[in-house]
Structures are given as structure tokens and as C-alpha cells.
C-alpha positions in Angstrom: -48.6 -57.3 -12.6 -47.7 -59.2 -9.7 -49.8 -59.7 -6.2 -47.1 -57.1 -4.7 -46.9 -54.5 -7.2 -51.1 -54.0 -7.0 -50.9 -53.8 -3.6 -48.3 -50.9 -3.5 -49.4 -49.1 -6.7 -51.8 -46.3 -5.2 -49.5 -45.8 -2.2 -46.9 -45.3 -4.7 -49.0 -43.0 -6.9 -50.0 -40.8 -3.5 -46.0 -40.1 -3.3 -45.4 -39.1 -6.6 -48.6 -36.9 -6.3 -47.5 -35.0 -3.2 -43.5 -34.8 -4.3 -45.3 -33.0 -7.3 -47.2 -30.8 -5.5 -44.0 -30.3 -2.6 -41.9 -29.4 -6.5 -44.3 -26.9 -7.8 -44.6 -25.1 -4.3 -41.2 -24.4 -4.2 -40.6 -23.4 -7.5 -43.7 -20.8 -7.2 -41.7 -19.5 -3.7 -38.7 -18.7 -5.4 -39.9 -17.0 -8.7 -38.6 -13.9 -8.7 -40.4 -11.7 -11.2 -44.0 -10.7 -9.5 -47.0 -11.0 -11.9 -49.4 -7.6 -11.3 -52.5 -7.8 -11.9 -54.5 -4.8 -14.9 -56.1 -3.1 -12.0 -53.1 -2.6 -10.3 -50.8 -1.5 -13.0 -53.2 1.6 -13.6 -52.8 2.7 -10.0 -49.5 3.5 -10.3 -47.2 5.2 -13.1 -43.6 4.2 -13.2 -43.4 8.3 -15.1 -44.4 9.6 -11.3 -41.9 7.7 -8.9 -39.7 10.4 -10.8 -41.7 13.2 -10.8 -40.3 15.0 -7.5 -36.6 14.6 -9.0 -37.3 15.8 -12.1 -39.5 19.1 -10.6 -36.5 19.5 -8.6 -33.8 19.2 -11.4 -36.2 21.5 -14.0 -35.7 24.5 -11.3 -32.4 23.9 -10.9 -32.4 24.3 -14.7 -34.4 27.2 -15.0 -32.2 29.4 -11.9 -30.3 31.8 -12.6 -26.8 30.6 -12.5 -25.1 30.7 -8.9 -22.1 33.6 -8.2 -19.1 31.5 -8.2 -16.4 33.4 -6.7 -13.3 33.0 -7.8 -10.4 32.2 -4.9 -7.8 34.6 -5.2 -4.5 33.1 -6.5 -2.1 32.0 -3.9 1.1 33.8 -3.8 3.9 32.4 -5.2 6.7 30.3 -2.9 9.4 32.1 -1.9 12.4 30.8 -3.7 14.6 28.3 -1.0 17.9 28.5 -0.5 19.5 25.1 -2.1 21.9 24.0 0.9 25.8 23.8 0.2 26.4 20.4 -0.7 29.0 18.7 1.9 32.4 18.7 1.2 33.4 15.8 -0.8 36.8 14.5 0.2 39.6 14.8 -2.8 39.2 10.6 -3.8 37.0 8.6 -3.0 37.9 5.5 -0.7 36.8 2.1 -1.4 33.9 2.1 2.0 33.7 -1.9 1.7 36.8 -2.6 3.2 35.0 -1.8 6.6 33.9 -4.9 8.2 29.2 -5.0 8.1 29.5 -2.2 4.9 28.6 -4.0 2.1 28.1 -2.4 -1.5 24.5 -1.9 -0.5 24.9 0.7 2.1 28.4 1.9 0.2 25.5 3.2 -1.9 23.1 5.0 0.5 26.0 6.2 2.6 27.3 7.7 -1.1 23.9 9.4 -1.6 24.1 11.1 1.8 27.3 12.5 0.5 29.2 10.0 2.7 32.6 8.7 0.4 35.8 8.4 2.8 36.7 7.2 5.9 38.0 10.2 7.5 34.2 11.5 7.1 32.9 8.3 9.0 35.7 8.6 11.6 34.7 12.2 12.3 31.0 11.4 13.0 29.8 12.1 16.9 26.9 10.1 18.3 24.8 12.6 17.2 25.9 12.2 13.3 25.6 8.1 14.0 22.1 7.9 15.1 21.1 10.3 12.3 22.5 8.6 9.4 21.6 5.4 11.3 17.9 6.4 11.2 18.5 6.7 7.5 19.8 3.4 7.0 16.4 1.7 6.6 17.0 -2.6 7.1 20.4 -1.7 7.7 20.2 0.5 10.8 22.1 -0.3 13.9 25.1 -1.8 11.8 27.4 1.0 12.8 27.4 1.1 16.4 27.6 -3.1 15.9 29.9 -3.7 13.7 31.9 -0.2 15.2 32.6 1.8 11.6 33.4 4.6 13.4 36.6 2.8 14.6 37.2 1.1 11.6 36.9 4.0 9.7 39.9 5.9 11.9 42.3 3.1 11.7 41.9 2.7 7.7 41.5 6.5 7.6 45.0 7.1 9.4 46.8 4.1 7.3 47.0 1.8 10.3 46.8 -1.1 8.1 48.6 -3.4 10.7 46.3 -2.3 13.5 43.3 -3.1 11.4 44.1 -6.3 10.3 44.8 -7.1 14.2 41.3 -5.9 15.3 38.9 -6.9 12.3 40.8 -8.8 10.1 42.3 -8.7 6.7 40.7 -6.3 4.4 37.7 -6.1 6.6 36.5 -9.9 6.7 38.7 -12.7 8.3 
């Protein structure tokens, strides 16, 4: 060994020493299973931290069974009147020639019994704004994109007038 090394050996020696002792501390602080001693195990029996819930649930046992009355049946629904459905005009037309009426809503409007343009050119503001409020995403196209008066121009045949106002076959 060197002049140096002797010199520094017990200060080194003193370091590992107290990291050792610093190591074990901390280990013994975060053990989490407690050690109990004999005398203290016979103290206490883990049978008798139960021993109220079972008393309890051995007279709950042992009662006489509780009246259960039974709710008297509910009557049964009157029958309801299935509403006329709407009057379906005699074809069909083809509701994607209005201009903002894609195939899309052509569907919804087709499940709210809407299929021709006379039955969109007969709707009042009333009938708009409900069948708007049923439009979902779409709602506010009518009134924009004005169906109602597309719908009476291709609804009367006023192809010409049509085609002047919103274009050829709806889209220009």
C-alpha cells in the first residue's frame, strides 16, 4: 500500500460503515409486514374481531322470516290508438333534384313520410321548424337553401323557372 491509500483507509472504512448503517435503516422503515411479539398475539383473537357480525347474522338466521307483501299487479295499458299514417302521394318524386337535399336527408325526410314535392311546398312555418327540429346535423337547410320554393316550382312543372332561380337539375 502506498503512503496515500494508509492515510485514507479508516476514513474510508467510517463511510462504508455509516452508508451500511443509513441502508439497513431504511430498509427496516419500509418493511411492511409487522413482527408481533407471543404475548401479544394471545391478547387478541382474530375469531373475535367477528364475533358482533356473526351474533348479528345468527339472529337474523334464527327470525322468523319477515311478511313480504306482495305489490299488487299494475293494471294493464290501455291499448293506443296507432295514428293514420300520412297520405303518401300516388309516386314518389326523386327529392334530390332540390338544391341542399342530398340522399341523406332524402332518407329522413322519407321516414317522416315526406316523398314529393307538393308535400314540401305545402309545409307552413309551423310544419318547417318541426321537421327542421328533426333534421339533426342537417337542420336549418330548408329555410337556407329555400325547399319550400324549390319544391313549388318542381312540384307545378315549372322546369324553366327552376333552372332560372337554382340552376339545372338543382346544382349549377
Amino acid at each position: 500500500m502506498s503512503f496515500d491509500m494508509s492515510n485514507s483507509l479508516p476514513l474510508i472504512l467510517i463511510a462504508v460503515l455509516v452508508l451500511a448503517v443509513a441502508l439497513w435503516a431504511l430498509l427496516r422503515a419500509t418493511r411492511r409486514a409487522k413482527v408481533i411479539d407471543e404475548g401479544e398475539s394471545l391478547k387478541r383473537d382474530v375469531l373475535d374481531e367477528g364475533a358482533a357480525r356473526a351474533a348479528r347474522n345468527q339472529a337474523l338466521i334464527d327470525a322468523a322470516p319477515a311478511v313480504v307483501k306482495e305489490p299488487a299487479p299494475a293494471p294493464a295499458p290501455a291499448p293506443t290508438a296507432t295514428p293514420a299514417p300520412e297520405p303518401v302521394a300516388a309516386s314518389a318524386d326523386d327529392l334530390t333534384r332540390i338544391k341542399g337535399l342530398g340522399p341523406k336527408i332524402a332518407a329522413l325526410l322519407a321516414e317522416l313520410g315526406v316523398t314529393s314535392f307538393a308535400q314540401i311546398a305545402s309545409w307552413s312555418d309551423e310544419d318547417v321548424a318541426e321537421i327542421d327540429a328533426k333534421l339533426g346535423r342537417f337542420s336549418g337547410r330548408i329555410s337556407r337553401d329555400q325547399w319550400v320554393m324549390q319544391a313549388r316550382l318542381l312540384a307545378a312543372g315549372d322546369e324553366a323557372s327552376f333552372a332560372a332561380q337554382f340552376g339545372r337539375n338543382g346544382s349549377e
